[in-house]
N, C-alpha and C positions, 0 to 999 in steps of 0.2 A: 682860577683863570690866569690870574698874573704869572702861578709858578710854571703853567702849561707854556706863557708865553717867554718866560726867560728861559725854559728848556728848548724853545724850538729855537731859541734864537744861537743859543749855545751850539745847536745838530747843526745852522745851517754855515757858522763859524769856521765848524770843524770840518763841512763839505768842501767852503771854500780852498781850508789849507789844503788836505786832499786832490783837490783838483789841480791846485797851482803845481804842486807835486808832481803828481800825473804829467802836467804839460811839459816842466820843466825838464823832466826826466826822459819825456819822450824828445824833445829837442839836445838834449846831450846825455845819452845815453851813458858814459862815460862815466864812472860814478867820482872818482879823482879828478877828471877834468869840471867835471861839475862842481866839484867842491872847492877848487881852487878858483871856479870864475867867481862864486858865490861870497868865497873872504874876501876877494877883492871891489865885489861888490856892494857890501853889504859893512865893510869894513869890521867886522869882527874874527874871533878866534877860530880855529878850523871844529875846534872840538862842539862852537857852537854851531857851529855850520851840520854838522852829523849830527846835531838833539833836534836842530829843526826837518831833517831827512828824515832822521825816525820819527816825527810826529810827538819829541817830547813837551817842545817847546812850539808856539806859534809864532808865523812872521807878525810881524808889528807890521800897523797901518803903512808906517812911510818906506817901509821895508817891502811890503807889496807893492808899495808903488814904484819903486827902483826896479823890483824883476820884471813887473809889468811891463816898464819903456825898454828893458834892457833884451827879452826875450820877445818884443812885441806880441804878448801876448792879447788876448781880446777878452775883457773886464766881464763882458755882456756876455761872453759864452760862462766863462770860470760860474758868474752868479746863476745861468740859468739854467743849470747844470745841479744847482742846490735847492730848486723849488721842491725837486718831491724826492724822497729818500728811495722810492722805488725809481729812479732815471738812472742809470747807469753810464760813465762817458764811455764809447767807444769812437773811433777815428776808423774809416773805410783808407785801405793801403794800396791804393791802386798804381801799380809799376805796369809800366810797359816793357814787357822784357825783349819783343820785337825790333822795336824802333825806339829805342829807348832815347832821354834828353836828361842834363843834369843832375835835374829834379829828381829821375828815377836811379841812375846811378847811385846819386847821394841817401836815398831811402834804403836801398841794398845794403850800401855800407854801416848807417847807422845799424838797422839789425844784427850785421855779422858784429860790430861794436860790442852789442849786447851779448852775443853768445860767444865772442873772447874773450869778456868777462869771467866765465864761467867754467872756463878749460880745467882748472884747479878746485872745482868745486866738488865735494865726495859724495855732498847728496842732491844734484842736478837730479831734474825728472823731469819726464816729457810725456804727457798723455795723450793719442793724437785716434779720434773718432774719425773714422776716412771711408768718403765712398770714392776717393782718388786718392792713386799712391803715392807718396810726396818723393819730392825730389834726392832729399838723401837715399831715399831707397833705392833710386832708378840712377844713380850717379854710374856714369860708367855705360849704361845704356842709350846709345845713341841714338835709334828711332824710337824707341818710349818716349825719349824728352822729348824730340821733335816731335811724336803726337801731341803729348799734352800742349807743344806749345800751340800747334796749328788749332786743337781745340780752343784754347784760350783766345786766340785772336777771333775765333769763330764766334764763338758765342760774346764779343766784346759788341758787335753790334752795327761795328764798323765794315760795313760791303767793301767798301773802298781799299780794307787793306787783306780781304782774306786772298790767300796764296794756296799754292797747290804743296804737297808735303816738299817737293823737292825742290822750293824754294825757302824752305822754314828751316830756320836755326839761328840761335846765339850768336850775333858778334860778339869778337876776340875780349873783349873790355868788361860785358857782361858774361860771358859763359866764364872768366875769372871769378865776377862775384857770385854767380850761383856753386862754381865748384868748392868757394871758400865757405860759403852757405853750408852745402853740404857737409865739408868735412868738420867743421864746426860741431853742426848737430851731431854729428857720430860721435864725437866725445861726451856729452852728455851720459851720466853714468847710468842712468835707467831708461829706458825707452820702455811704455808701453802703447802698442797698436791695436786699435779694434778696429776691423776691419767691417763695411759692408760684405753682406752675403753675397751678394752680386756682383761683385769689385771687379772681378775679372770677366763676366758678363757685359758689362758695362762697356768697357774695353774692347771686347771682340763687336759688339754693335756700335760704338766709333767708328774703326775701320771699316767696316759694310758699309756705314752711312758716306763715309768721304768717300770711299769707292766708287759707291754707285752714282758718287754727282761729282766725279773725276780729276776729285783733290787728291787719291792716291792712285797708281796702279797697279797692275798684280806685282809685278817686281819688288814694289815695295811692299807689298801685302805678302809676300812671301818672307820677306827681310825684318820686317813683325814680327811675325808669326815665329820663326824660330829664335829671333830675343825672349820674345813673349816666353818661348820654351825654357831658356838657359835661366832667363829670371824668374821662374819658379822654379827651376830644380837649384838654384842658389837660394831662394825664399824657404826653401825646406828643410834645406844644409845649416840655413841660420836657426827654423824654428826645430830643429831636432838638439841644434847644441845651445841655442839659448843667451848668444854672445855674437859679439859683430868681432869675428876676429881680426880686424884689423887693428880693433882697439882696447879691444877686451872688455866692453862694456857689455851691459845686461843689455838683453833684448824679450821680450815679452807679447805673442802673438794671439789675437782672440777673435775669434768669427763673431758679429752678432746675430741674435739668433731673426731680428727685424730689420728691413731696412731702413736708413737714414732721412730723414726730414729734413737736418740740416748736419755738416761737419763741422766739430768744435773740436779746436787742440788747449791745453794747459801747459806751460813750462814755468817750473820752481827752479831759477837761475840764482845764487847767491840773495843778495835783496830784493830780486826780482819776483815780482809775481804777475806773468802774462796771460791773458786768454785771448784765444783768436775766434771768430764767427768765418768759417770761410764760406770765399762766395768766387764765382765763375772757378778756374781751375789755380789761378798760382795767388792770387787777392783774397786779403781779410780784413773784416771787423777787425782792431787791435786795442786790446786796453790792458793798461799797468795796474787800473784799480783793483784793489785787493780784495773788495766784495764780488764784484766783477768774476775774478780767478773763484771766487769761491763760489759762488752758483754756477760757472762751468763746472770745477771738479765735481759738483753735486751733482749733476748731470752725467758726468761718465763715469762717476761710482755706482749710479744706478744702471748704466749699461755692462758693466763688468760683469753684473750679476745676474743680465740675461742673456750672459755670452759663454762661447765656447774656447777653452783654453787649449792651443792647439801648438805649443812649444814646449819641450823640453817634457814634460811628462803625460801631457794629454797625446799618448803614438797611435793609440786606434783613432780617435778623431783626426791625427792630422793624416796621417794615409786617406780616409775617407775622405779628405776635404781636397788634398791634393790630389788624387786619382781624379775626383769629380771635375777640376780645374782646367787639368790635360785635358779632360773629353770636350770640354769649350774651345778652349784652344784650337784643335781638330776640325772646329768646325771650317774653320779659314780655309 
């Protein structure tokens, strides 16, 4: 009984230092600038500063309580966060990319933070389970984004702000940090995408929907419709060579053979270990915790292997996938 009781006390120790972690990291993403607020913080050596990142060493009591006052963090979240080994922290990332305020500019940057981290990393990887296609992909696409964004503000809940397509799009300040976003992730040296079955389905009954309760009109339903075109036959150009030639990184395409319950992306960024829960169209569940990333990847290694590989050497599959694709498209 005793020995059960100084192992759990030990687990819940080591949750805490993990959490503060987590917290700290997501509040300065910067792994340098973090480590230099922290000597100064903390007054010690830099090299002790990196044995307590890597979890070799634990903060001391009065050492937690310095990062506490100093990153105002919340004591009462950190500890209850360690009650049960199966609780996982996740943070919900809600940016307004419409109307956006400080608050959201500053969220934009700190991620693109994180993924300039990572430009020089050789073995970056991005695993992204999607039954919507993210934005690096559609970069470049001007009524794609403008759909997904009209979507996003649609389903956000708020009547008061949905607009008609041709009043939706990025201000100057933010379409900067989504295109930084974007070219960002394209550096990442591995991409792999699994796609919903439907993903383009999905898509063409958007359009119909906003149509017929005359958020878009045919003008712009026509102005769709053949992006929609250009970015599948560029979608095919990529899955037939297997690389994003712009950067020469891997690119990896996969149909699943079910559709999606929920979309979960993974990124293995240098020290970083992310996983996301996405929710409405550009917002996610976001967590740094590293058991966290690991029950996401466990997750999309088990869909890998009820998918179809439809890049670079799967060619009858991806003709039969993109033929089927066009014939939706069509339907517009």
């Amino acid at each position: 009984m005793l020995k059960t009781l100084i192992l759990r006390k030990k687990m819940n120790k080591l949750l805490i230092q993990e959490n503060i972690l987590q917290v700290i990291k997501e509040k300065v993403p910067n792994k340098t600038i973090l480590v230099n607020i922290l000597v100064e913080l903390l007054n010690i050596e830099k090299e002790a500063v990196y044995r307590r990142i890597r979890g070799e060493v634990a903060f001391s009591f009065a050492e937690v309580a310095l990062i506490v006052k100093k990153f105002d963090i919340s004591l009462d979240g950190i500890i209850s966060n360690t009650i049960s080994s199966k609780s996982r922290p996740f943070q919900l990332k809600m940016i307004n990319h419409f109307n956006p305020n400080e608050v959201d500019y500053a969220m934009m940057k700190q991620y693109n933070g994180i993924l300039q981290d990572a430009v020089d990393d050789p073995t970056s990887e991005l695993v992204d389970c999607t039954s919507v296609f993210p934005m690096q992909l559609l970069s470049g696409y001007q009524y794609l984004e403008r759909l997904q964004l009209l979507k996003n503000i649609y389903e956000s809940g708020q009547t008061n702000m949905v607009k008609t397509f041709e009043e939706v799009f990025f201000n100057e300040r933010m379409r900067a940090l989504v295109d930084e976003c974007s070219r960002l992730t394209r550096k990442i040296k591995d991409a792999y995408y699994i796609f919903d079955p439907l993903i383009f389905q999905y898509w063409v009954n958007d359009i119909i929907y906003f149509r017929n309760i005359d958020l878009i009109n045919e003008e712009e339903v026509r102005c769709l419709k053949k992006e929609m075109e250009q970015f599948l036959f560029n979608l095919e150009k990529s899955a037939t060579l297997g690389i994003d030639k712009e950067t020469g990184n891997n690119l990896h395409f996969y149909i699943a053979s079910i559709n999606f319950n929920v979309s979960m992306c993974s990124l293995k960024l240098n020290d970083y270990r992310i996983s996301l829960i996405k929710t409405f169209v550009f917002n996610n569940f976001t967590s740094l915790d590293i058991e966290s990333y690991d029950l996401v990847k466990q997750r999309t290694n088990s869909m890998f292997r009820s998918s179809t590989l439809i890049s670079v050497s799967g060619e009858r599959q991806r003709k039969i996938y993109f033929d089927r694709q066009r014939e939706i498209i069509n339907v517009l």
